[in-house]
C-alpha positions as CSV (number, residue, x, y, z in Angstrom):
1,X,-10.6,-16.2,-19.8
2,X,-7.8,-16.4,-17.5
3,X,-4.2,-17.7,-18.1
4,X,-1.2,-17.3,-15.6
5,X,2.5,-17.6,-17.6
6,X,5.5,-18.2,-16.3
7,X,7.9,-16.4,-18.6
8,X,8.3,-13.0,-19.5
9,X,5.9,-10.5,-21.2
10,X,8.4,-10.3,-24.2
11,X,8.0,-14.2,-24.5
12,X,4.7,-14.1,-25.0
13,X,3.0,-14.8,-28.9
14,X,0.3,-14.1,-29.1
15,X,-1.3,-12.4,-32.1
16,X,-2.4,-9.3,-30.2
17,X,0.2,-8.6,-28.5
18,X,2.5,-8.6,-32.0
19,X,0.1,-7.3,-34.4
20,X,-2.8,-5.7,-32.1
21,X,-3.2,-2.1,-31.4
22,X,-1.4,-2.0,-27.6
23,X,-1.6,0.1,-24.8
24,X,0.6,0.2,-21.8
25,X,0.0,1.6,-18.3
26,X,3.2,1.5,-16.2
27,X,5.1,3.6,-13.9
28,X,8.8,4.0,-13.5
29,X,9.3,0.3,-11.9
30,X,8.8,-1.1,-15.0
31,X,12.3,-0.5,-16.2
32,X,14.8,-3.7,-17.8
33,X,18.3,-3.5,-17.1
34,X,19.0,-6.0,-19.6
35,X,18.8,-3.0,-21.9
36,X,18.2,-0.1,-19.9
37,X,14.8,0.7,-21.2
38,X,11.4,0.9,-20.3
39,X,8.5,-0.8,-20.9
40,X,7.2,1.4,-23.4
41,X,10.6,2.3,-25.5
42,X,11.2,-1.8,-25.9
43,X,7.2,-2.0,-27.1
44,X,7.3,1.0,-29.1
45,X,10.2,-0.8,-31.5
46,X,7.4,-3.2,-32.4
47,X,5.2,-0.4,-33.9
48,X,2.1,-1.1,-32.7
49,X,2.2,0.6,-30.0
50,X,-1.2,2.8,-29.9
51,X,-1.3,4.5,-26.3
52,X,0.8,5.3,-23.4
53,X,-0.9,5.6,-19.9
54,X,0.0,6.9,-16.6
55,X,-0.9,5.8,-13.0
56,X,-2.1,9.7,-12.7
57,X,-4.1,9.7,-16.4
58,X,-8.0,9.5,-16.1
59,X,-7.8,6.9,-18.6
60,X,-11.2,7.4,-20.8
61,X,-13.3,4.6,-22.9
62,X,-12.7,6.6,-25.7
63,X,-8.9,6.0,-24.9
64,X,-9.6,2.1,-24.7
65,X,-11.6,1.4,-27.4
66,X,-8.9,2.1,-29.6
67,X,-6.6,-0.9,-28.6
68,X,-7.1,-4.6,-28.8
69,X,-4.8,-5.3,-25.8
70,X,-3.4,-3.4,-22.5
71,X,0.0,-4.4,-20.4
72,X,-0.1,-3.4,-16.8
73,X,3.2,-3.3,-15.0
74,X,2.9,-1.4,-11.7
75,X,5.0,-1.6,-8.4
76,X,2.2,-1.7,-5.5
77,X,3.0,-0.7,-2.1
78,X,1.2,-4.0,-0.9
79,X,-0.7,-1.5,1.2
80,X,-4.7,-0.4,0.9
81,X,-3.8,3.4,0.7
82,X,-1.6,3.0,-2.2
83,X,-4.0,4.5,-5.4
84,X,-3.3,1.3,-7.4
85,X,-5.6,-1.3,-6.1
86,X,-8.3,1.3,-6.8
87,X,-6.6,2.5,-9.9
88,X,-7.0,-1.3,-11.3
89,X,-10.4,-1.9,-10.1
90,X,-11.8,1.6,-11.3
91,X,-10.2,0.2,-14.9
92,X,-11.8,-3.4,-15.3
93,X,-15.1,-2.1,-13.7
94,X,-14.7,0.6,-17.3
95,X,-14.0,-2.6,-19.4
96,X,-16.5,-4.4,-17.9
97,X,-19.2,-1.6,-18.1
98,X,-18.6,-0.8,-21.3
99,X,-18.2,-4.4,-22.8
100,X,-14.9,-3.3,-24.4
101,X,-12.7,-7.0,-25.4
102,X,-9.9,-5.8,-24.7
103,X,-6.8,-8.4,-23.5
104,X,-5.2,-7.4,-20.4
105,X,-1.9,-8.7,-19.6
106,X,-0.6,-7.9,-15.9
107,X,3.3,-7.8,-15.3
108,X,3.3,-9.3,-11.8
109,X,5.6,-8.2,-9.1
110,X,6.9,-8.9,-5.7
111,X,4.8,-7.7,-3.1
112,X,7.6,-5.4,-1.2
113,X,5.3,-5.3,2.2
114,X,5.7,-9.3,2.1
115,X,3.1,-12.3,2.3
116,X,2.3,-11.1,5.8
117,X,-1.9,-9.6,6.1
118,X,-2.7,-7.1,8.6
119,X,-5.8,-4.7,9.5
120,X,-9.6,-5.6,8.8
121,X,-11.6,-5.3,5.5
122,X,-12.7,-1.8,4.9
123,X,-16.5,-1.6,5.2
124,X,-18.5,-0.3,2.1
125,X,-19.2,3.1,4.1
126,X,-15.4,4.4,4.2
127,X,-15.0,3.4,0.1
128,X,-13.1,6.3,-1.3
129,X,-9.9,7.3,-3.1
130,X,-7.4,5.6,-0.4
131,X,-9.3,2.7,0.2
132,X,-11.1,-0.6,-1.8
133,X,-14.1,-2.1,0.0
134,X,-13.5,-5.6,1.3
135,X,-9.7,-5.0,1.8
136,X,-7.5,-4.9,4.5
137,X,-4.5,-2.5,5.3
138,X,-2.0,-5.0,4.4
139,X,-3.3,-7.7,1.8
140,X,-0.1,-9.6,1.3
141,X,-1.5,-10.3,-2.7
142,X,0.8,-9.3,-5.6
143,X,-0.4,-6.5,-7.2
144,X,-1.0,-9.7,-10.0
145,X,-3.0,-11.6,-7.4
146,X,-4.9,-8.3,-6.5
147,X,-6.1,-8.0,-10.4
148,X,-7.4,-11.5,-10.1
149,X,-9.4,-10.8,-7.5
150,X,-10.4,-8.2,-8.7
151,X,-11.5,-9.6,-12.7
152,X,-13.4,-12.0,-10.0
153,X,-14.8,-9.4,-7.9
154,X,-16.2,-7.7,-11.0
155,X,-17.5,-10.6,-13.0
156,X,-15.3,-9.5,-15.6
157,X,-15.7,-11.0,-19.2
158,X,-12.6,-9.8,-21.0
159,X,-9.4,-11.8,-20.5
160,X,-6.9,-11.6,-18.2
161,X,-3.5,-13.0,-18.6
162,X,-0.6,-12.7,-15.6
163,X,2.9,-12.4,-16.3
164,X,4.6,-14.1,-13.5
165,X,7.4,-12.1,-11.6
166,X,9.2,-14.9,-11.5
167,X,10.3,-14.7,-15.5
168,X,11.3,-11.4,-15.2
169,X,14.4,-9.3,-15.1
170,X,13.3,-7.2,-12.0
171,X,13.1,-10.7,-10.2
172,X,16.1,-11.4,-11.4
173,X,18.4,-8.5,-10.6
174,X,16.9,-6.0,-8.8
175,X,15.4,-6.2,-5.9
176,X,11.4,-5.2,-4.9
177,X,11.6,-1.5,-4.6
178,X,14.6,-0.7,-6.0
179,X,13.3,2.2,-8.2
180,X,11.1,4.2,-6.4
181,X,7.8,4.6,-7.5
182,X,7.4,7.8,-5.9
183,X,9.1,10.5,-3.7
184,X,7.6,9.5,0.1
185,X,7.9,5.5,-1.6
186,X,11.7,4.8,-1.3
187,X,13.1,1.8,0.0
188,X,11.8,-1.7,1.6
189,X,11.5,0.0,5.1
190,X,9.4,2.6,3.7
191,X,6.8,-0.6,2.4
192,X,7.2,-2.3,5.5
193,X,6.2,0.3,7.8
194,X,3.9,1.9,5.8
195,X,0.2,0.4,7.3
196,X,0.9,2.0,10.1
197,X,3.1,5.3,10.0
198,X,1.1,6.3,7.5
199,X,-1.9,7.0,9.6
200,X,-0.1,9.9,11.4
201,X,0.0,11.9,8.3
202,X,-4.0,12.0,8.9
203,X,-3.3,14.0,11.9
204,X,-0.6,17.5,13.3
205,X,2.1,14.8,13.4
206,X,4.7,14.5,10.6
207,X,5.0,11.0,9.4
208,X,8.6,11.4,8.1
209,X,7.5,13.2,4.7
210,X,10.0,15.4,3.4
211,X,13.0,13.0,4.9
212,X,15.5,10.4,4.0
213,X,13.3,7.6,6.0
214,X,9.8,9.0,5.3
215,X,7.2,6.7,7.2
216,X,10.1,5.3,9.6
217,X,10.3,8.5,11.5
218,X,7.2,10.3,13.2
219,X,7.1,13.5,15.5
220,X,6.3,17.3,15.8
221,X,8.0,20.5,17.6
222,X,5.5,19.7,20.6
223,X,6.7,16.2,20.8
224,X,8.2,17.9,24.7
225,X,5.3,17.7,25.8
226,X,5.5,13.8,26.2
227,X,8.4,14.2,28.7
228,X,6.5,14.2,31.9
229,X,5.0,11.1,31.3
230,X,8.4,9.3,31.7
231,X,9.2,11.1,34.9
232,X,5.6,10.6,36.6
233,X,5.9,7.0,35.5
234,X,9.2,6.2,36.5
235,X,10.3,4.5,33.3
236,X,13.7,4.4,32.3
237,X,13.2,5.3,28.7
238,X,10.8,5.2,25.7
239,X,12.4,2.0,24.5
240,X,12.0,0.2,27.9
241,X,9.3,-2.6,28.2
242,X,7.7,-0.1,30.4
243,X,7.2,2.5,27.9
244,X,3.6,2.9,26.4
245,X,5.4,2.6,22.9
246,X,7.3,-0.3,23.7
247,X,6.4,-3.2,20.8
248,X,8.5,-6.8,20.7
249,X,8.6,-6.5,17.0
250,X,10.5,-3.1,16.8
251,X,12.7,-0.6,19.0
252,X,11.5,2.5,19.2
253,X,14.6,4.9,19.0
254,X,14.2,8.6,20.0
255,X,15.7,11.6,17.5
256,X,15.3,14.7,15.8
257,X,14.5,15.5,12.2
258,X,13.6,18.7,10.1
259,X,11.3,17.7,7.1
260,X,11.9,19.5,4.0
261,X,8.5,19.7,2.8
262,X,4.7,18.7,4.2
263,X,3.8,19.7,7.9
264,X,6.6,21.2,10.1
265,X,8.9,22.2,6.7
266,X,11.8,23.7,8.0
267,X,11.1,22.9,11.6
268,X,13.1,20.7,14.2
269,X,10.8,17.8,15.2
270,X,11.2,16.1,18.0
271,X,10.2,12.7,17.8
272,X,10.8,8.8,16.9
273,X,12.5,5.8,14.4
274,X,10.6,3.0,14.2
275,X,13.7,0.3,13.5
276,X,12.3,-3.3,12.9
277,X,13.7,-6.5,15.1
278,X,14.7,-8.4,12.9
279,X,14.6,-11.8,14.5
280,X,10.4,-11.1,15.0
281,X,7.0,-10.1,13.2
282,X,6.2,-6.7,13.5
283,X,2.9,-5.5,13.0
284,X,2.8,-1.8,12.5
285,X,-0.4,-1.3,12.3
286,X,-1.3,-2.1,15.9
287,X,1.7,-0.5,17.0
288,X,0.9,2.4,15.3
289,X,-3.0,3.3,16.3
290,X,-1.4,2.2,20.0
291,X,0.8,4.9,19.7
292,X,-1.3,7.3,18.0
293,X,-4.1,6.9,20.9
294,X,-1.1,7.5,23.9
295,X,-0.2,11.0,22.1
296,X,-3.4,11.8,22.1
297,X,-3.9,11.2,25.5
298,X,-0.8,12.4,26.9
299,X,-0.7,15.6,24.9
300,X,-2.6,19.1,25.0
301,X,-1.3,20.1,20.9
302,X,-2.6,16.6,19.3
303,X,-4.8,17.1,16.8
304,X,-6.6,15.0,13.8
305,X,-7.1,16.5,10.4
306,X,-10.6,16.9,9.8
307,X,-10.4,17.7,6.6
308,X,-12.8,15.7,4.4
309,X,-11.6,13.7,1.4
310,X,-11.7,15.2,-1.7
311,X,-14.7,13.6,-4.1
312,X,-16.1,10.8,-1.1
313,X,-19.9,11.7,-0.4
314,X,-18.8,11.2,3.6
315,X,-18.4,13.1,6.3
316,X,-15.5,10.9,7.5
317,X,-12.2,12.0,8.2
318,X,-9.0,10.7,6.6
319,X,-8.0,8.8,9.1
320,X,-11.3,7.3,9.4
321,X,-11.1,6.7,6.0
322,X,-8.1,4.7,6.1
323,X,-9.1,2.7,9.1
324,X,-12.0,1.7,7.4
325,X,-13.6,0.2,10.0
326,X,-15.6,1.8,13.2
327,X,-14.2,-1.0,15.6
328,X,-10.3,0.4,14.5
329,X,-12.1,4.2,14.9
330,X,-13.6,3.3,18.5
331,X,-10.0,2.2,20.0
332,X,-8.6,5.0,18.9
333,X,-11.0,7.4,20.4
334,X,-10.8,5.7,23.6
335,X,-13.8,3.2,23.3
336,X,-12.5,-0.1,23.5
337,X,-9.2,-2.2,25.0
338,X,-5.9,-2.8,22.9
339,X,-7.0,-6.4,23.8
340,X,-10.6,-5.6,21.9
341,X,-8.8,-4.2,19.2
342,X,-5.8,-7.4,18.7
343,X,-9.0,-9.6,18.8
344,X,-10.9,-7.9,16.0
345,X,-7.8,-7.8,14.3
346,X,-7.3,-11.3,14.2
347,X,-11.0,-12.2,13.2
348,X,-10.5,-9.8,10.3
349,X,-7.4,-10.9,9.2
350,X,-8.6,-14.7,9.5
351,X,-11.2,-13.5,7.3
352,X,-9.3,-12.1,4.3
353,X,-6.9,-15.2,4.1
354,X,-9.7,-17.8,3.7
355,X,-11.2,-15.4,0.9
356,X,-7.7,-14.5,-0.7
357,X,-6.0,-17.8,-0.5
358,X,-8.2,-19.0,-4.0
359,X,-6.0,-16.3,-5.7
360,X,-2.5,-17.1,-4.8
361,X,-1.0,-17.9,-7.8
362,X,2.4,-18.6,-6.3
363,X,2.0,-21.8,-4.2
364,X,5.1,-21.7,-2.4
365,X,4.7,-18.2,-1.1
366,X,1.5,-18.0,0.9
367,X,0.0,-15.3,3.3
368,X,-0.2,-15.8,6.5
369,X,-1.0,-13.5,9.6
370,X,1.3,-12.8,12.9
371,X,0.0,-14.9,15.6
Protein backbone atom coordinates (compact mmCIF):
# COMPACT_ATOMS: atom_id res chain seq x y z
CA UNK A 1 0.00 0.00 0.00
CA UNK A 2 1.09 3.43 -0.94
CA UNK A 3 -0.56 6.82 -0.29
CA UNK A 4 1.00 10.32 -0.91
CA UNK A 5 -0.82 13.34 1.37
CA UNK A 6 -0.79 16.59 0.91
CA UNK A 7 -1.17 17.97 4.38
CA UNK A 8 0.78 17.72 7.37
CA UNK A 9 1.79 14.69 9.50
CA UNK A 10 -0.22 16.16 12.39
CA UNK A 11 -3.28 16.17 10.06
CA UNK A 12 -3.25 12.86 9.43
CA UNK A 13 -6.18 10.20 11.30
CA UNK A 14 -5.46 7.48 11.15
CA UNK A 15 -5.96 4.97 13.93
CA UNK A 16 -2.33 4.06 14.20
CA UNK A 17 -0.86 6.93 14.21
CA UNK A 18 -3.45 8.13 17.36
CA UNK A 19 -3.74 5.01 19.13
CA UNK A 20 -0.78 2.73 17.73
CA UNK A 21 2.52 2.14 19.46
CA UNK A 22 4.80 4.92 17.41
CA UNK A 23 8.25 5.22 16.67
CA UNK A 24 10.00 8.17 15.27
CA UNK A 25 13.45 8.46 13.47
CA UNK A 26 14.44 12.14 12.90
CA UNK A 27 17.27 14.36 13.13
CA UNK A 28 17.48 17.88 14.29
CA UNK A 29 15.65 19.23 10.85
CA UNK A 30 12.62 18.02 11.96
CA UNK A 31 11.94 20.96 14.24
CA UNK A 32 8.32 23.26 14.06
CA UNK A 33 8.48 26.80 14.70
CA UNK A 34 5.03 27.01 15.05
CA UNK A 35 5.75 25.83 18.58
CA UNK A 36 9.31 25.49 18.90
CA UNK A 37 9.40 21.83 19.23
CA UNK A 38 10.49 18.84 17.80
CA UNK A 39 9.07 16.06 16.24
CA UNK A 40 9.24 13.83 19.08
CA UNK A 41 8.25 16.39 22.12
CA UNK A 42 4.85 17.36 19.92
CA UNK A 43 4.31 13.24 19.53
CA UNK A 44 5.31 12.44 22.88
CA UNK A 45 2.02 14.72 24.27
CA UNK A 46 -0.11 12.05 22.52
CA UNK A 47 1.29 9.21 24.72
CA UNK A 48 1.85 6.68 22.54
CA UNK A 49 4.89 7.30 21.72
CA UNK A 50 6.98 3.89 22.14
CA UNK A 51 10.59 4.61 20.64
CA UNK A 52 12.83 7.26 19.73
CA UNK A 53 15.49 6.63 16.90
CA UNK A 54 18.52 8.33 15.74
CA UNK A 55 20.17 8.55 12.17
CA UNK A 56 23.36 7.08 14.21
CA UNK A 57 21.17 4.13 16.17
CA UNK A 58 21.61 0.46 14.75
CA UNK A 59 18.01 0.25 14.91
CA UNK A 60 17.28 -3.62 15.72
CA UNK A 61 14.05 -5.86 14.79
CA UNK A 62 13.68 -6.29 18.24
CA UNK A 63 13.38 -2.43 18.45
CA UNK A 64 10.62 -2.57 15.53
CA UNK A 65 8.52 -5.18 16.45
CA UNK A 66 7.35 -3.30 19.24
CA UNK A 67 5.52 -0.45 17.29
CA UNK A 68 2.59 -0.53 14.85
CA UNK A 69 3.82 2.55 12.91
CA UNK A 70 7.32 4.59 12.24
CA UNK A 71 7.52 8.55 11.10
CA UNK A 72 10.60 9.37 9.23
CA UNK A 73 11.55 12.98 8.98
CA UNK A 74 15.15 13.39 7.80
CA UNK A 75 16.91 16.36 5.86
CA UNK A 76 19.02 14.59 3.01
CA UNK A 77 21.87 16.13 1.45
CA UNK A 78 20.38 15.16 -2.05
CA UNK A 79 23.71 13.68 -2.48
CA UNK A 80 24.81 9.64 -2.75
CA UNK A 81 27.45 10.05 0.08
CA UNK A 82 25.08 11.30 2.52
CA UNK A 83 24.35 7.94 5.07
CA UNK A 84 20.60 8.41 4.69
CA UNK A 85 19.64 6.90 1.35
CA UNK A 86 21.48 3.79 2.75
CA UNK A 87 20.15 4.40 6.20
CA UNK A 88 16.45 4.12 4.71
CA UNK A 89 17.07 1.23 2.41
CA UNK A 90 19.11 -0.79 5.08
CA UNK A 91 15.58 -0.16 7.20
CA UNK A 92 12.70 -1.38 4.72
CA UNK A 93 15.09 -4.24 3.46
CA UNK A 94 14.77 -5.12 7.83
CA UNK A 95 10.92 -4.72 7.51
CA UNK A 96 10.74 -6.45 4.55
CA UNK A 97 13.07 -9.42 5.67
CA UNK A 98 11.50 -9.87 8.68
CA UNK A 99 7.75 -9.43 7.56
CA UNK A 100 7.25 -6.90 10.27
CA UNK A 101 3.58 -4.66 9.34
CA UNK A 102 4.67 -1.91 10.43
CA UNK A 103 3.21 1.70 8.75
CA UNK A 104 5.77 3.98 7.69
CA UNK A 105 5.00 7.50 7.23
CA UNK A 106 7.81 9.69 5.52
CA UNK A 107 7.96 13.53 6.33
CA UNK A 108 9.07 14.67 2.87
CA UNK A 109 11.47 17.58 2.32
CA UNK A 110 13.01 19.84 -0.15
CA UNK A 111 15.81 18.45 -1.84
CA UNK A 112 18.48 21.32 -0.85
CA UNK A 113 20.96 20.07 -3.91
CA UNK A 114 17.85 20.94 -6.24
CA UNK A 115 15.97 18.86 -9.09
CA UNK A 116 19.21 18.92 -11.04
CA UNK A 117 20.97 14.86 -11.56
CA UNK A 118 24.55 14.54 -11.92
CA UNK A 119 27.28 11.54 -11.93
CA UNK A 120 26.50 7.88 -13.13
CA UNK A 121 24.77 4.97 -11.16
CA UNK A 122 27.14 3.29 -8.82
CA UNK A 123 27.82 -0.19 -9.94
CA UNK A 124 27.01 -3.15 -7.59
CA UNK A 125 31.00 -3.69 -6.97
CA UNK A 126 31.62 -0.19 -5.12
CA UNK A 127 28.20 -0.83 -2.68
CA UNK A 128 29.26 0.26 0.72
CA UNK A 129 28.54 2.70 3.52
CA UNK A 130 28.77 5.97 1.31
CA UNK A 131 27.17 4.74 -1.59
CA UNK A 132 23.53 2.87 -2.84
CA UNK A 133 23.84 0.59 -5.93
CA UNK A 134 22.00 1.98 -8.90
CA UNK A 135 22.38 5.71 -7.77
CA UNK A 136 24.03 8.53 -9.04
CA UNK A 137 26.07 11.37 -7.15
CA UNK A 138 23.35 13.74 -7.33
CA UNK A 139 19.79 12.11 -7.65
CA UNK A 140 17.69 15.20 -7.56
CA UNK A 141 14.63 12.88 -5.62
CA UNK A 142 13.33 14.12 -2.21
CA UNK A 143 14.53 12.14 0.27
CA UNK A 144 10.37 11.15 0.06
CA UNK A 145 10.83 10.22 -3.64
CA UNK A 146 14.04 8.33 -2.68
CA UNK A 147 11.91 6.01 -0.09
CA UNK A 148 9.56 5.32 -2.87
CA UNK A 149 11.94 3.99 -4.85
CA UNK A 150 13.30 2.41 -2.61
CA UNK A 151 9.72 0.40 -0.97
CA UNK A 152 9.88 -0.30 -5.00
CA UNK A 153 13.35 -1.38 -5.25
CA UNK A 154 12.71 -3.79 -2.37
CA UNK A 155 9.36 -5.24 -3.14
CA UNK A 156 8.32 -4.02 -0.05
CA UNK A 157 4.91 -5.27 1.44
CA UNK A 158 4.29 -2.93 4.38
CA UNK A 159 2.81 0.42 3.73
CA UNK A 160 4.21 3.45 2.90
CA UNK A 161 2.53 6.82 3.24
CA UNK A 162 4.47 10.38 2.20
CA UNK A 163 3.85 13.46 3.88
CA UNK A 164 4.18 16.03 1.32
CA UNK A 165 6.66 19.02 2.09
CA UNK A 166 4.46 21.12 0.72
CA UNK A 167 1.88 20.98 3.98
CA UNK A 168 4.51 21.59 6.22
CA UNK A 169 5.85 24.37 8.40
CA UNK A 170 9.54 23.89 7.22
CA UNK A 171 8.09 24.66 3.66
CA UNK A 172 6.49 27.22 4.99
CA UNK A 173 8.92 29.32 6.89
CA UNK A 174 12.11 28.14 6.82
CA UNK A 175 14.06 27.50 4.15
CA UNK A 176 15.87 23.88 2.94
CA UNK A 177 18.78 23.67 5.20
CA UNK A 178 18.17 26.07 7.54
CA UNK A 179 19.10 23.92 10.62
CA UNK A 180 22.00 22.04 9.98
CA UNK A 181 21.95 18.58 10.06
CA UNK A 182 25.40 18.29 10.85
CA UNK A 183 28.65 20.16 11.55
CA UNK A 184 30.55 19.94 7.82
CA UNK A 185 26.44 20.19 6.50
CA UNK A 186 25.72 24.06 6.94
CA UNK A 187 24.16 26.05 4.50
CA UNK A 188 22.69 25.69 0.74
CA UNK A 189 26.21 26.20 -0.73
CA UNK A 190 27.55 23.50 1.33
CA UNK A 191 24.46 21.00 -0.57
CA UNK A 192 25.22 22.46 -3.73
CA UNK A 193 28.71 21.91 -4.03
CA UNK A 194 28.89 18.97 -2.22
CA UNK A 195 29.05 16.04 -5.33
CA UNK A 196 32.00 17.29 -6.10
CA UNK A 197 34.23 19.01 -3.28
CA UNK A 198 33.58 16.24 -1.38
CA UNK A 199 35.75 13.93 -3.25
CA UNK A 200 38.96 15.74 -2.19
CA UNK A 201 38.45 14.77 1.38
CA UNK A 202 39.29 11.14 -0.21
CA UNK A 203 42.70 12.38 -0.84
CA UNK A 204 45.94 14.92 1.26
CA UNK A 205 43.77 17.81 0.20
CA UNK A 206 41.47 19.57 2.74
CA UNK A 207 38.01 19.97 1.41
CA UNK A 208 37.12 22.98 3.68
CA UNK A 209 36.35 20.76 6.88
CA UNK A 210 36.95 22.42 9.98
CA UNK A 211 35.78 26.03 8.27
CA UNK A 212 32.99 28.44 7.94
CA UNK A 213 32.37 27.27 4.08
CA UNK A 214 33.34 23.59 4.47
CA UNK A 215 33.06 21.93 0.86
CA UNK A 216 33.25 25.56 -0.90
CA UNK A 217 36.89 25.91 -0.15
CA UNK A 218 39.67 23.21 -1.03
CA UNK A 219 43.59 23.36 -0.61
CA UNK A 220 46.72 22.18 1.34
CA UNK A 221 50.11 24.00 2.62
CA UNK A 222 51.78 22.52 -0.79
CA UNK A 223 49.12 24.16 -2.84
CA UNK A 224 52.79 26.53 -3.99
CA UNK A 225 53.62 24.12 -5.77
CA UNK A 226 50.96 24.86 -8.51
CA UNK A 227 52.54 28.27 -9.23
CA UNK A 228 54.81 27.40 -11.98
CA UNK A 229 52.17 26.12 -13.99
CA UNK A 230 50.80 29.71 -14.37
CA UNK A 231 54.22 31.16 -15.32
CA UNK A 232 55.19 28.26 -17.86
CA UNK A 233 51.79 28.67 -19.35
CA UNK A 234 51.48 32.18 -19.64
CA UNK A 235 48.01 32.49 -18.17
CA UNK A 236 46.95 35.53 -16.47
CA UNK A 237 45.36 33.92 -13.54
CA UNK A 238 43.62 30.76 -12.14
CA UNK A 239 40.20 32.36 -12.91
CA UNK A 240 41.11 33.12 -16.63
CA UNK A 241 39.44 31.00 -19.36
CA UNK A 242 42.94 29.76 -19.84
CA UNK A 243 43.29 28.27 -16.54
CA UNK A 244 43.02 24.34 -16.21
CA UNK A 245 40.31 25.18 -13.40
CA UNK A 246 38.44 27.54 -15.25
CA UNK A 247 34.44 26.16 -15.39
CA UNK A 248 31.56 28.62 -17.01
CA UNK A 249 29.32 27.57 -14.17
CA UNK A 250 31.62 28.92 -11.31
CA UNK A 251 34.63 31.31 -10.60
CA UNK A 252 37.25 29.92 -9.10
CA UNK A 253 38.63 32.48 -6.49
CA UNK A 254 42.13 32.02 -4.97
CA UNK A 255 42.59 32.30 -0.79
CA UNK A 256 43.91 31.09 2.26
CA UNK A 257 42.26 29.23 5.07
CA UNK A 258 43.35 27.42 8.42
CA UNK A 259 40.91 24.47 9.19
CA UNK A 260 40.22 23.97 12.71
CA UNK A 261 39.97 20.39 12.70
CA UNK A 262 40.44 17.27 9.98
CA UNK A 263 43.68 17.36 7.79
CA UNK A 264 45.93 20.46 7.97
CA UNK A 265 44.28 21.51 11.63
CA UNK A 266 45.95 24.46 12.58
CA UNK A 267 47.78 24.93 9.26
CA UNK A 268 47.59 27.83 6.66
CA UNK A 269 46.31 26.25 3.37
CA UNK A 270 46.79 27.71 0.43
CA UNK A 271 44.21 27.07 -1.94
CA UNK A 272 40.58 27.82 -3.58
CA UNK A 273 36.56 29.12 -3.31
CA UNK A 274 34.53 27.55 -5.52
CA UNK A 275 31.68 30.62 -5.79
CA UNK A 276 28.71 29.58 -8.17
CA UNK A 277 27.59 31.88 -11.39
CA UNK A 278 24.64 32.49 -10.75
CA UNK A 279 23.09 33.17 -14.08
CA UNK A 280 24.35 29.29 -15.18
CA UNK A 281 24.27 25.43 -14.27
CA UNK A 282 27.12 24.35 -12.55
CA UNK A 283 28.04 20.91 -12.38
CA UNK A 284 30.59 20.25 -9.65
CA UNK A 285 31.09 17.06 -10.09
CA UNK A 286 32.86 17.34 -13.42
CA UNK A 287 34.54 20.34 -12.35
CA UNK A 288 35.65 18.76 -9.49
CA UNK A 289 37.38 15.17 -10.78
CA UNK A 290 38.85 17.84 -13.58
CA UNK A 291 40.48 19.59 -10.97
CA UNK A 292 41.43 16.81 -8.87
CA UNK A 293 43.21 15.08 -12.04
CA UNK A 294 45.28 18.70 -12.88
CA UNK A 295 46.72 18.61 -9.06
CA UNK A 296 47.62 15.46 -9.47
CA UNK A 297 49.41 15.97 -12.41
CA UNK A 298 50.96 19.18 -11.73
CA UNK A 299 52.05 18.38 -8.19
CA UNK A 300 54.97 16.16 -6.58
CA UNK A 301 52.89 16.09 -2.68
CA UNK A 302 49.42 14.87 -4.17
CA UNK A 303 48.37 11.93 -2.72
CA UNK A 304 45.03 9.67 -2.48
CA UNK A 305 43.95 8.10 0.70
CA UNK A 306 44.22 4.48 0.41
CA UNK A 307 42.69 3.67 3.25
CA UNK A 308 40.00 0.96 2.82
CA UNK A 309 36.44 1.58 3.95
CA UNK A 310 35.57 0.42 7.10
CA UNK A 311 33.16 -2.94 6.96
CA UNK A 312 33.09 -3.07 2.54
CA UNK A 313 34.55 -6.60 1.57
CA UNK A 314 36.72 -4.40 -1.26
CA UNK A 315 39.91 -3.45 -1.85
CA UNK A 316 38.70 -0.15 -3.26
CA UNK A 317 39.62 3.13 -2.08
CA UNK A 318 37.33 5.82 -0.81
CA UNK A 319 37.43 7.72 -3.55
CA UNK A 320 36.75 4.86 -5.74
CA UNK A 321 34.15 4.15 -3.65
CA UNK A 322 32.36 7.23 -4.12
CA UNK A 323 32.89 7.43 -7.75
CA UNK A 324 31.28 4.25 -8.12
CA UNK A 325 32.01 3.70 -11.34
CA UNK A 326 35.53 2.49 -13.21
CA UNK A 327 34.86 4.89 -16.27
CA UNK A 328 34.77 8.10 -13.47
CA UNK A 329 38.09 6.06 -11.84
CA UNK A 330 39.86 5.70 -15.39
CA UNK A 331 39.70 9.71 -16.13
CA UNK A 332 40.93 10.42 -13.06
CA UNK A 333 43.99 8.24 -13.37
CA UNK A 334 44.78 9.57 -16.64
CA UNK A 335 42.95 6.88 -18.86
CA UNK A 336 40.44 8.61 -20.85
CA UNK A 337 39.47 12.38 -22.23
CA UNK A 338 37.36 15.04 -20.18
CA UNK A 339 35.37 14.61 -23.44
CA UNK A 340 35.08 10.58 -22.62
CA UNK A 341 34.16 11.38 -19.34
CA UNK A 342 31.17 14.49 -20.17
CA UNK A 343 29.92 11.75 -22.58
CA UNK A 344 29.55 8.88 -20.03
CA UNK A 345 28.21 11.36 -17.93
CA UNK A 346 25.47 12.26 -19.86
CA UNK A 347 24.48 8.58 -20.90
CA UNK A 348 24.33 7.91 -17.11
CA UNK A 349 22.49 10.69 -16.18
CA UNK A 350 19.96 10.10 -19.16
CA UNK A 351 19.66 6.83 -17.61
CA UNK A 352 18.62 7.61 -13.99
CA UNK A 353 15.93 10.27 -15.18
CA UNK A 354 13.99 7.76 -17.32
CA UNK A 355 14.10 5.27 -14.31
CA UNK A 356 13.48 8.03 -11.55
CA UNK A 357 10.94 10.05 -13.33
CA UNK A 358 7.88 7.09 -12.28
CA UNK A 359 8.61 8.43 -8.65
CA UNK A 360 8.29 12.10 -8.76
CA UNK A 361 5.61 12.83 -6.77
CA UNK A 362 5.71 16.58 -7.33
CA UNK A 363 4.70 17.15 -10.90
CA UNK A 364 5.63 20.53 -11.32
CA UNK A 365 9.14 20.10 -10.09
CA UNK A 366 10.89 17.65 -12.25
CA UNK A 367 14.62 16.52 -12.68
CA UNK A 368 16.38 17.34 -15.29
CA UNK A 369 20.16 17.22 -16.24
CA UNK A 370 22.62 20.22 -17.49
CA UNK A 371 22.95 20.00 -21.06
Amino acid sequence: MFSFRTSSIFEQEDKLLHKGSLGVLCDNSAWYPSSGEYLWEILQKRGNLEKIFNPEDDIEVEDLSSIDALIIELQDSGVRYSPYPNLILKLFRTLKDNSLDIAVYVVDKQNPAGRCVEGSMLREGYRSEIGVAGIPQKHGLTIGELATYFHNEVNAKFALHIISYKGSESFNFIMPWSIPVGEENSGLFTAAMYSGTALWGATNVSCGKGTSRPYELFGAPWFSELLPYLKEHGISGWNSKESPLYDDGAFVRVTDFIPGHDIYADELCLGFQIIMNPSLQYCPLAHNLRMIRFVKENTASFLFNTDIKAGVDSNKTILELMLGDKELADYLYGESSYTDLKEHLKVEEQKWIRKAKKFILYEDDQIFRVK
